[in-house]
Backbone as CSV, one residue per row, in Angstrom:
resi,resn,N_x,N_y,N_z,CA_x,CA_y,CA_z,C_x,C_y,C_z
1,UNK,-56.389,37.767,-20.026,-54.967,37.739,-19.795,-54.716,37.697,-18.290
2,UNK,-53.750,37.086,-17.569,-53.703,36.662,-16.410,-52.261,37.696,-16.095
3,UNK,-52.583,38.767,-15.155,-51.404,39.171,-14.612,-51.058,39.168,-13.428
4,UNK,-49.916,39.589,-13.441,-48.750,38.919,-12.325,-49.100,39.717,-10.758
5,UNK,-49.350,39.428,-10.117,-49.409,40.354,-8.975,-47.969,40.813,-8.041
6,UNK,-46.989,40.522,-8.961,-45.604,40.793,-8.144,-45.132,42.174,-8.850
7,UNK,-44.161,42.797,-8.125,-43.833,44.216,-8.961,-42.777,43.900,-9.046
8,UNK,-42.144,43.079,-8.576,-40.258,42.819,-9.350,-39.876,42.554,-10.521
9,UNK,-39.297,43.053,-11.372,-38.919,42.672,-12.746,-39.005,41.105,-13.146
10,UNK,-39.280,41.295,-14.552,-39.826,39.396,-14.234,-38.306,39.233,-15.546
11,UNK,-37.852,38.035,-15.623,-36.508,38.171,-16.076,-37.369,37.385,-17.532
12,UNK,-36.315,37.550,-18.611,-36.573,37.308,-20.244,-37.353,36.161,-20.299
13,UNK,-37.191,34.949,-19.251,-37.711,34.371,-19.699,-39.318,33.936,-19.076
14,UNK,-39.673,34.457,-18.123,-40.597,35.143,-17.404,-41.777,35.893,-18.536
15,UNK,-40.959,36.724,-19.175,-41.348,37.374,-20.155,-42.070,36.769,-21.128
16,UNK,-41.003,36.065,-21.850,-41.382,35.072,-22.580,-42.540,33.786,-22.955
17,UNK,-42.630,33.193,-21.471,-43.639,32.406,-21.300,-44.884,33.153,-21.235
18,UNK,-45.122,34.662,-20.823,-46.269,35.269,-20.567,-46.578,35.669,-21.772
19,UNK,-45.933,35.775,-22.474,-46.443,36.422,-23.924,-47.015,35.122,-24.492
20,UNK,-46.026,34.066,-24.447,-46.608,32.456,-25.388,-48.211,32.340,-24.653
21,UNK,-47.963,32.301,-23.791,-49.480,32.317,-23.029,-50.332,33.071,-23.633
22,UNK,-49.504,34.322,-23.852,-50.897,35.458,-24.720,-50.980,35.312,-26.338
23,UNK,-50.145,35.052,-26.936,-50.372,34.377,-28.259,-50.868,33.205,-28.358
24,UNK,-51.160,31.996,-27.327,-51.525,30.737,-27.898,-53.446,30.867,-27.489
25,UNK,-53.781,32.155,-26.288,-54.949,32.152,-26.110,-55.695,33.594,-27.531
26,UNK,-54.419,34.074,-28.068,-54.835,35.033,-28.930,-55.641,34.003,-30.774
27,UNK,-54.099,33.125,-29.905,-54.556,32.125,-31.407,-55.823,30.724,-31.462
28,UNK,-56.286,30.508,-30.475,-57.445,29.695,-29.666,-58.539,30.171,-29.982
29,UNK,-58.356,31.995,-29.805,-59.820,32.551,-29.966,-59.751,33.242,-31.475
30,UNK,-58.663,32.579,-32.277,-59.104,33.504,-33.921,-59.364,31.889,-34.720
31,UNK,-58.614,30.870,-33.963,-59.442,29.880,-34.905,-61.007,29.703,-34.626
32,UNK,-61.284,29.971,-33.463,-62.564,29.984,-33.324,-63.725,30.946,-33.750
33,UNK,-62.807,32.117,-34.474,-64.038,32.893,-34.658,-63.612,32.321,-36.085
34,UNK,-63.026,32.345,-37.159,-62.698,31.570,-38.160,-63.616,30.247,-38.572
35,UNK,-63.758,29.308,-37.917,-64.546,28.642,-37.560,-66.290,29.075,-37.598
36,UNK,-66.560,29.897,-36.554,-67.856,30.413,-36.915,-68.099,31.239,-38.139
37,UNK,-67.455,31.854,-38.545,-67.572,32.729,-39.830,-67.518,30.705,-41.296
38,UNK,-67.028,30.215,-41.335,-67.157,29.314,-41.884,-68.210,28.393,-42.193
39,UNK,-68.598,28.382,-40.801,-70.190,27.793,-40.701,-71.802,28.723,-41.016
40,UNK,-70.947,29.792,-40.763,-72.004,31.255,-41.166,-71.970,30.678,-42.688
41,UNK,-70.995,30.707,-43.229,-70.694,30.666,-45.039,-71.547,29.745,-44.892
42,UNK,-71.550,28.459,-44.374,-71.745,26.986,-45.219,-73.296,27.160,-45.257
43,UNK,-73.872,27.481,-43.834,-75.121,28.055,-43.241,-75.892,28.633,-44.170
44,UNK,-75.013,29.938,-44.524,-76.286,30.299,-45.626,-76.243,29.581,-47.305
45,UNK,-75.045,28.830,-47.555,-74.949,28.417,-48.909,-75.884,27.692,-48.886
46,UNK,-76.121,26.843,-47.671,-77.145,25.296,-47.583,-78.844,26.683,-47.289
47,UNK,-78.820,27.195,-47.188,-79.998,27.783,-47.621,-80.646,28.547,-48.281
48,UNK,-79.487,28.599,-49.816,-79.721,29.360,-50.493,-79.612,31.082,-50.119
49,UNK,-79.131,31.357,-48.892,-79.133,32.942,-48.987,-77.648,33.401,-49.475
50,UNK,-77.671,34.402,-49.759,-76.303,35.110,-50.088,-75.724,35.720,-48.851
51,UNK,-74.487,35.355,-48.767,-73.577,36.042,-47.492,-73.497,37.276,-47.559
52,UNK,-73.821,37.740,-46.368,-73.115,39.245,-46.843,-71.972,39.810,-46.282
53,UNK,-71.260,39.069,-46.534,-69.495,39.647,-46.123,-69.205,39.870,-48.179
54,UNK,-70.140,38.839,-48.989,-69.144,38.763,-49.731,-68.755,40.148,-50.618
């Protein structure tokens, strides 16, 4: 997360953009672990082992 090095109130929409920033890198790194957990699945189906999440 990238913060601000100013101490003045940052106004709503200031606000705003810093959060979209923190939800779109929150949401970047859950498709990606999503993604690996998927390939974990496919990974062990193609080798016959059993997952163990299931």
């Amino acid at each position: 997360m990238v913060r601000s090095k100013k101490k003045e109130p940052q106004t709503e929409l200031e606000k705003l953009q810093t959060e979209n920033i923190c939800l779109r890198a929150e949401n970047t790194l859950l498709k990606k672990a999503k993604t690996l957990v998927e390939e974990k699945k496919a990974w062990t189906h193609l080798n016959g082992q059993k997952s163990s999440t299931d």
